[in-house]
Backbone as CSV, one residue per row, in Angstrom:
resi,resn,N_x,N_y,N_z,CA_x,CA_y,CA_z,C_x,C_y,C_z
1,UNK,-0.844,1.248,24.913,-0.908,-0.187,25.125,-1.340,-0.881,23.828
2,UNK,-0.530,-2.266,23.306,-1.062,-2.732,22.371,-1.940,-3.463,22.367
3,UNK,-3.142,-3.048,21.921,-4.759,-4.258,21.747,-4.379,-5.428,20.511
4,UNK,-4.185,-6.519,21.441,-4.477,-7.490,20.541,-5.035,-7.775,18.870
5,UNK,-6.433,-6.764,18.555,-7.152,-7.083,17.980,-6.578,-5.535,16.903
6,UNK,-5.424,-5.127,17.023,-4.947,-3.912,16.163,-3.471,-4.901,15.446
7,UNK,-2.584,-5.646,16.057,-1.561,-6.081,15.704,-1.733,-7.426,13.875
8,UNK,-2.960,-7.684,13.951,-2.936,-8.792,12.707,-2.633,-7.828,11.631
9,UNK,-3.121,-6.133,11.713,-3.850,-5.367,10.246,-2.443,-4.552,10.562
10,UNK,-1.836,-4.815,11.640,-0.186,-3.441,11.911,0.637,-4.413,10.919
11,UNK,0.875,-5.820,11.453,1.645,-6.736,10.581,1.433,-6.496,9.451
12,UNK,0.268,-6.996,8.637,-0.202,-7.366,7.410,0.636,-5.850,6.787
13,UNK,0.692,-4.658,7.195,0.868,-3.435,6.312,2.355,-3.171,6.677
14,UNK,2.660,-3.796,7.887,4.233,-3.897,8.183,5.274,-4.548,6.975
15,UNK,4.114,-5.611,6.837,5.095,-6.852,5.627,4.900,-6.871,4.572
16,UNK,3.725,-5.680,4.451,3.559,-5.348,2.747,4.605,-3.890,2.306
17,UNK,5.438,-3.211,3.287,6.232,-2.418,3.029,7.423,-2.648,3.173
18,UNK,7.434,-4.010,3.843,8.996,-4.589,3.885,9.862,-5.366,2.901
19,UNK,9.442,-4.592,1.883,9.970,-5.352,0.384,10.538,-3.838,-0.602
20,UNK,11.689,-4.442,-1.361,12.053,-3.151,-2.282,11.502,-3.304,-3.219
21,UNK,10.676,-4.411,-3.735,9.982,-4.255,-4.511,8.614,-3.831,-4.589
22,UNK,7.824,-3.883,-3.586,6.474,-3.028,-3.381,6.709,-1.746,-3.609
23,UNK,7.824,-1.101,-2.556,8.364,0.087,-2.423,8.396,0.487,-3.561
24,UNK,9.111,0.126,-4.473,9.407,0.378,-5.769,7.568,0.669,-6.492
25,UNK,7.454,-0.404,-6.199,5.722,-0.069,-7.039,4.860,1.112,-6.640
26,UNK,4.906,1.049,-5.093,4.433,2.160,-4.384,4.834,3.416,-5.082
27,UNK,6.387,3.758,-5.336,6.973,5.030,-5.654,6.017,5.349,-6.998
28,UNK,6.150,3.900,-7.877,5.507,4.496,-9.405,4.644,4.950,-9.470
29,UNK,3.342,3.993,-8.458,1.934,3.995,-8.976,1.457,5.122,-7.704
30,UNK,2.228,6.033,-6.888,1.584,6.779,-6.078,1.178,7.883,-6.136
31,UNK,1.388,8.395,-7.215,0.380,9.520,-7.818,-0.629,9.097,-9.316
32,UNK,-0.152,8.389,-9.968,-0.734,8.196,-11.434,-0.772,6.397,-11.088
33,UNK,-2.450,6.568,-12.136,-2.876,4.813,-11.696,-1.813,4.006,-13.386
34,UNK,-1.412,2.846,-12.452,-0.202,2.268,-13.978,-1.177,0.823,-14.132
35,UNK,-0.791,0.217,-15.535,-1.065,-1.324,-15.366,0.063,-1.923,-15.141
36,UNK,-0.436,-3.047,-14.919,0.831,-4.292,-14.362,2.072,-4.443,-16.118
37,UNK,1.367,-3.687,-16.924,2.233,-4.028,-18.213,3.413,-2.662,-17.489
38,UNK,3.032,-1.434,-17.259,3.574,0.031,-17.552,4.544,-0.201,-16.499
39,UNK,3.934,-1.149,-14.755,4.880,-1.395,-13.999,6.359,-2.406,-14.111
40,UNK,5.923,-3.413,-15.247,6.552,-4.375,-15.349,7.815,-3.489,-16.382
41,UNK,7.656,-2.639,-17.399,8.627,-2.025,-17.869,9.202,-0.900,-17.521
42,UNK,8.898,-0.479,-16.743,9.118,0.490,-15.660,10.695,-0.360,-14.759
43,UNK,10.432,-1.182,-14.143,10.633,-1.698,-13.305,11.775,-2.435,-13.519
44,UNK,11.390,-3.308,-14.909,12.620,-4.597,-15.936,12.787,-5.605,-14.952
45,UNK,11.094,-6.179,-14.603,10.987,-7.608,-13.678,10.063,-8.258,-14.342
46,UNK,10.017,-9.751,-14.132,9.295,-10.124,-14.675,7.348,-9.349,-14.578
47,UNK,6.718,-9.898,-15.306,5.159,-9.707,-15.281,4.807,-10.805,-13.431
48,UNK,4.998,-12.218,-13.419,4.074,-12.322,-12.903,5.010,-12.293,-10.740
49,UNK,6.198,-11.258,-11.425,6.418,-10.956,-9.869,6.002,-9.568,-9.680
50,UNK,5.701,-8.747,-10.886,5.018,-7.671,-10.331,3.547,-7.726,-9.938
51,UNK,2.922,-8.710,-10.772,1.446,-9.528,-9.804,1.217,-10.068,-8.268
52,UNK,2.659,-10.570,-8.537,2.449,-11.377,-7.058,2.555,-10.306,-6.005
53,UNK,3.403,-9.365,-6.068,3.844,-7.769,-4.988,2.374,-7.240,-5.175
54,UNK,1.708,-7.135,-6.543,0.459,-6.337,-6.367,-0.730,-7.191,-5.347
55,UNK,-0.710,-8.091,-5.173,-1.639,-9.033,-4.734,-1.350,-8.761,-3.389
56,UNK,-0.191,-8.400,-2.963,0.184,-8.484,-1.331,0.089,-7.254,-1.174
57,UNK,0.150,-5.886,-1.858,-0.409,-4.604,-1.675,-2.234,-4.266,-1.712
58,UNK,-2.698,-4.967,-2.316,-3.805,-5.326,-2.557,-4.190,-6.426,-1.329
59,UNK,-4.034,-6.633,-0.783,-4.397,-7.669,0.679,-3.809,-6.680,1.741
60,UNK,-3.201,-5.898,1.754,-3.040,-4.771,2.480,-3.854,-3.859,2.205
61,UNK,-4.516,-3.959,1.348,-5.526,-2.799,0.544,-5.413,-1.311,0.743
62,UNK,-3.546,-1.581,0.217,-2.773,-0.148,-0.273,-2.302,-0.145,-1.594
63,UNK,-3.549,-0.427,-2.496,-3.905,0.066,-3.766,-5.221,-0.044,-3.912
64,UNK,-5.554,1.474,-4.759,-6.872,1.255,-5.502,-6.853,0.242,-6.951
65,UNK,-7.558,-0.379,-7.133,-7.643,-1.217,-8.504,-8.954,-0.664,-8.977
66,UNK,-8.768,-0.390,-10.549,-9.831,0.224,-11.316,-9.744,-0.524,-13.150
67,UNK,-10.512,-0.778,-13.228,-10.773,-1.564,-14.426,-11.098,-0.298,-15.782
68,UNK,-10.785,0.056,-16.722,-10.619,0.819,-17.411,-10.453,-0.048,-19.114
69,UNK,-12.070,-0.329,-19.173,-12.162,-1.362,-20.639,-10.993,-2.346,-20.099
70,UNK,-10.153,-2.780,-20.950,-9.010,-4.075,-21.067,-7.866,-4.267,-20.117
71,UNK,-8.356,-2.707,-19.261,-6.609,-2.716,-18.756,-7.449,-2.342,-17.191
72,UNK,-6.457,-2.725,-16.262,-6.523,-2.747,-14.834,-5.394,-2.152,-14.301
73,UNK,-5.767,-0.695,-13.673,-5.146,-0.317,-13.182,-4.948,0.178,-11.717
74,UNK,-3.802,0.485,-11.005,-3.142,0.010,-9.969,-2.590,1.512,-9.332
75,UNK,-3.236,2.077,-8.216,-2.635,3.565,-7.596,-2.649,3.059,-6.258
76,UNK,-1.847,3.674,-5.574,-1.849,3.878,-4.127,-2.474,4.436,-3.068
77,UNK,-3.210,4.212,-2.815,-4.239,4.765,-1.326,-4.259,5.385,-0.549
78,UNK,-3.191,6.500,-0.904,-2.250,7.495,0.138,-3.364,7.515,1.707
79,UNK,-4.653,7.934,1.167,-5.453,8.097,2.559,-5.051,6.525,3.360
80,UNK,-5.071,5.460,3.040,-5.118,4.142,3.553,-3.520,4.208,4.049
81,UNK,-2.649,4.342,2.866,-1.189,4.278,4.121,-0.914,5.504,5.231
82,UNK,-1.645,6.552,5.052,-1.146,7.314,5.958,-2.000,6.431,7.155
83,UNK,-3.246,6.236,7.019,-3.895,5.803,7.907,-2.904,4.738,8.882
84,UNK,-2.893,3.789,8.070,-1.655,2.559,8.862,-0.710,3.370,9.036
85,UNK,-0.051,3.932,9.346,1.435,4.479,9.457,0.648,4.877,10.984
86,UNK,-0.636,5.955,11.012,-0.849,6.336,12.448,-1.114,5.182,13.365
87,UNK,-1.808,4.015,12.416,-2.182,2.530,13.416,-0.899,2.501,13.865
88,UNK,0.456,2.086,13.511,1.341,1.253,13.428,1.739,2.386,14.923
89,UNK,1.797,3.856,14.943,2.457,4.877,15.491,1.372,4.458,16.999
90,UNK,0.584,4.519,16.497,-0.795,4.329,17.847,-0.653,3.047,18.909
91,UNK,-0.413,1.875,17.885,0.005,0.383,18.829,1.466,0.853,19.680
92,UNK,2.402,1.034,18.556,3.428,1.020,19.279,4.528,2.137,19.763
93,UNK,3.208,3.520,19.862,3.636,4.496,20.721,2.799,5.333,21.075
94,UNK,2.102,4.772,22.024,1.142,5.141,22.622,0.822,6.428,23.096
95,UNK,2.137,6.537,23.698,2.326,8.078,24.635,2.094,9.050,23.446
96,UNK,2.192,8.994,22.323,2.122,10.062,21.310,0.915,10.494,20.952
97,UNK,1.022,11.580,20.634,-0.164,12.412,20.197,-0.743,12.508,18.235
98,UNK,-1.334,11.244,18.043,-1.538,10.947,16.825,-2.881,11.311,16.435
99,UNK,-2.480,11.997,15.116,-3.967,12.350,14.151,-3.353,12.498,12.773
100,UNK,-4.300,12.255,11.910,-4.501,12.007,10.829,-5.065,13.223,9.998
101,UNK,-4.362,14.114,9.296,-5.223,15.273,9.002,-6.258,14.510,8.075
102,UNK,-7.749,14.765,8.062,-8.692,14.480,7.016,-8.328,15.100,5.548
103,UNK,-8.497,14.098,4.610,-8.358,14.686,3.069,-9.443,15.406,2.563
104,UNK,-9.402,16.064,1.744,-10.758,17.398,1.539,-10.992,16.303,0.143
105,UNK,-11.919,14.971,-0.117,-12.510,14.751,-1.183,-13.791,14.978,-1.498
């Protein structure tokens, strides 16, 4: 059954993966942390639309951000999206048998 109070945080991570361009960021920065410079040439988009995608992955808070002297850099939260992927599986399929293996950090 879907609880009300699970559907604002299912959306929010629904509509932060419903873009080819997150996706795209996701793929780069999901093992190795990049800056918004390494993504932007990576990528061949402007600078401040790869900000604006980071800001909406970052309000999904499916990136880590880490400050490193001058440069700010940008990885993916694998523990945090798997997590939402089981929310999203949990609201809207209940009958299933969902778990999350724990990460050994």
């Amino acid at each position: 059954m879907v609880k009300p109070q699970d559907i604002p945080e299912t959306v929010t991570f629904a509509k932060a993966l419903a873009d080819d361009t997150r996706q795209r960021i996701m793929e780069l920065c999901c093992c190795n942390p990049m800056t918004v410079n390494e993504l932007v040439e990576a990528m061949g988009v402007a600078q401040p639309t790869v900000s604006h995608h980071l800001a909406i992955l970052r309000n999904a808070e499916l990136v880590h951000v880490e400050r490193r002297g001058k440069h700010i850099l940008y990885q993916i939260d694998q523990q945090k999206l798997a997590e939402n992927c089981c929310q999203v599986a949990r609201v809207f399929a209940p009958g299933m048998d969902i778990e999350l293996a724990e990460s050994e950090s």
